[in-house]
C-alpha positions in Angstrom: 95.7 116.8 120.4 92.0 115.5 119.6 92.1 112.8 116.8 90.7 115.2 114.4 93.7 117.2 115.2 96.3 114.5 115.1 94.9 113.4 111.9 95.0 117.6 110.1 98.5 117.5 111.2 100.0 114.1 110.1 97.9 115.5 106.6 99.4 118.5 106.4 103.1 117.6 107.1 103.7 115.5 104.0 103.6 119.6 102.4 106.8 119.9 104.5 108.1 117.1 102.5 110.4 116.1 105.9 110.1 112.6 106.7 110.3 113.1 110.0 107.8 115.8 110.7 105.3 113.0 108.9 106.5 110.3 111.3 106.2 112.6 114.3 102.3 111.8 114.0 102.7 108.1 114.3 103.1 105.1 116.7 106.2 102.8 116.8 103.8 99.9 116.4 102.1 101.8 113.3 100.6 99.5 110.5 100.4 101.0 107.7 98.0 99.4 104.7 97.7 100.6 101.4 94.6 98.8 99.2 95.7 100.3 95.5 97.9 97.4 93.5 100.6 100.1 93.5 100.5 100.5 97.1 102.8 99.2 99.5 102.6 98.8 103.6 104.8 98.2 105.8 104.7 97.7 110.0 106.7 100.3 112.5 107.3 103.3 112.5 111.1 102.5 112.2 110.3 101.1 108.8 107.6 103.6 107.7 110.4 106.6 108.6 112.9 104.6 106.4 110.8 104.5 103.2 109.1 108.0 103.3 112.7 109.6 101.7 112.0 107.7 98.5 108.2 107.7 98.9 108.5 112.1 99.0 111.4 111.7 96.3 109.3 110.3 94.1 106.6 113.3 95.1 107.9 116.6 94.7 105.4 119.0 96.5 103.3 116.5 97.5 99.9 118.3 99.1 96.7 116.1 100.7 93.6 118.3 100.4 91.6 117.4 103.2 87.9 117.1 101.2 85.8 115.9 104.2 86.8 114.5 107.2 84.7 111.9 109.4 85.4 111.3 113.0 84.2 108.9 115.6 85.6 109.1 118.0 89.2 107.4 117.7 88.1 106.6 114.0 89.0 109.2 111.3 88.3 109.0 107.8 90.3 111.5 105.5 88.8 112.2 102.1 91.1 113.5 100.1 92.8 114.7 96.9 96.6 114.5 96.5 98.6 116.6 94.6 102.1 116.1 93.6 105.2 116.6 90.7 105.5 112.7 89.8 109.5 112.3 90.0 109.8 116.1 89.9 108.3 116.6 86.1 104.7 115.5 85.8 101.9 116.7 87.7 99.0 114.3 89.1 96.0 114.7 91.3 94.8 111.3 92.4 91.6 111.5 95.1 91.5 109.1 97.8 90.4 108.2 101.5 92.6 107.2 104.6 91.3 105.3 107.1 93.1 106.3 110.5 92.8 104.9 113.9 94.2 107.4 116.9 95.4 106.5 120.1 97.0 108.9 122.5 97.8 111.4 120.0 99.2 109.3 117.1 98.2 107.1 114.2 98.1 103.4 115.0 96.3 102.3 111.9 96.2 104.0 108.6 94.7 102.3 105.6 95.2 104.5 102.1 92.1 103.7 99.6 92.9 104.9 96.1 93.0 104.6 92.2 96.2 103.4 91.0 94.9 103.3 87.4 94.0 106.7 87.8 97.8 107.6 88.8 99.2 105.9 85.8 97.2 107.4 83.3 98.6 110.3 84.5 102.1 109.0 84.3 102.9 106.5 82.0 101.5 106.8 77.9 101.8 102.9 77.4 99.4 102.4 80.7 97.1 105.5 79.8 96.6 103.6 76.1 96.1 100.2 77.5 93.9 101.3 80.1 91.7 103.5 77.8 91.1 99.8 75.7 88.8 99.0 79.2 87.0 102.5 79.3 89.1 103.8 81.8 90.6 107.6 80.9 90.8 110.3 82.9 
């Protein structure tokens, strides 16, 4: 697979919502950075395949929308706009970017850019009030 390829795939498998159909895409030495407050990484694929379960549990049809995608080479960046039931009940759309680095057909390096205020206005009524006091609505 090219590393435009490896990086539609790895995408498009968190629709499966099957942990290890995601993981399939990714190194054991995989580092994987998240820059949102909210976000979380973690190092190893091991480790990445434990937490996906809750990670997809928490995002019931969970969809990236591929808006653009940049390659050089190795270097991909995803633009994208993810869709998902929040704990099964409320919908959200949050738009991002990864950040991917491919070597021999998986994901060594993936950094996640995106707008945690922007998820919990969507979630939570006490953050989407506090929030709107700065400006910040949806």
């Amino acid at each position: 697979m090219t590393p435009e390829e490896t990086a539609r795939a790895y995408l498009g498998a968190f629709k499966t919502g099957d942990p290890t159909k995601i993981a399939d895409y990714v190194s054991d030495n995989f580092v994987n950075e998240h820059t949102a407050a909210l976000g979380s990484g973690c190092v190893s694929k091991e480790t990445y395949l434990q937490r996906l379960p809750g990670f997809l549990a928490d995002m019931v049809d969970l969809d990236y929308e591929i808006e653009d995608l940049m390659v050089d080479g190795e270097r991909i960046a995803a633009f994208y706009r993810m869709t998902a039931r929040w704990q099964g009940k409320q919908l959200i759309a949050v738009r991002g970017v990864q950040r991917l680095v491919v070597n021999d057909g998986l994901i060594q390096h993936r950094t996640d850019y995106w707008d945690s205020a922007a998820f919990l206005i969507q979630v939570n009524s006490t953050a989407r009030l506090a929030l709107a006091s700065f400006g910040i609505e949806t």
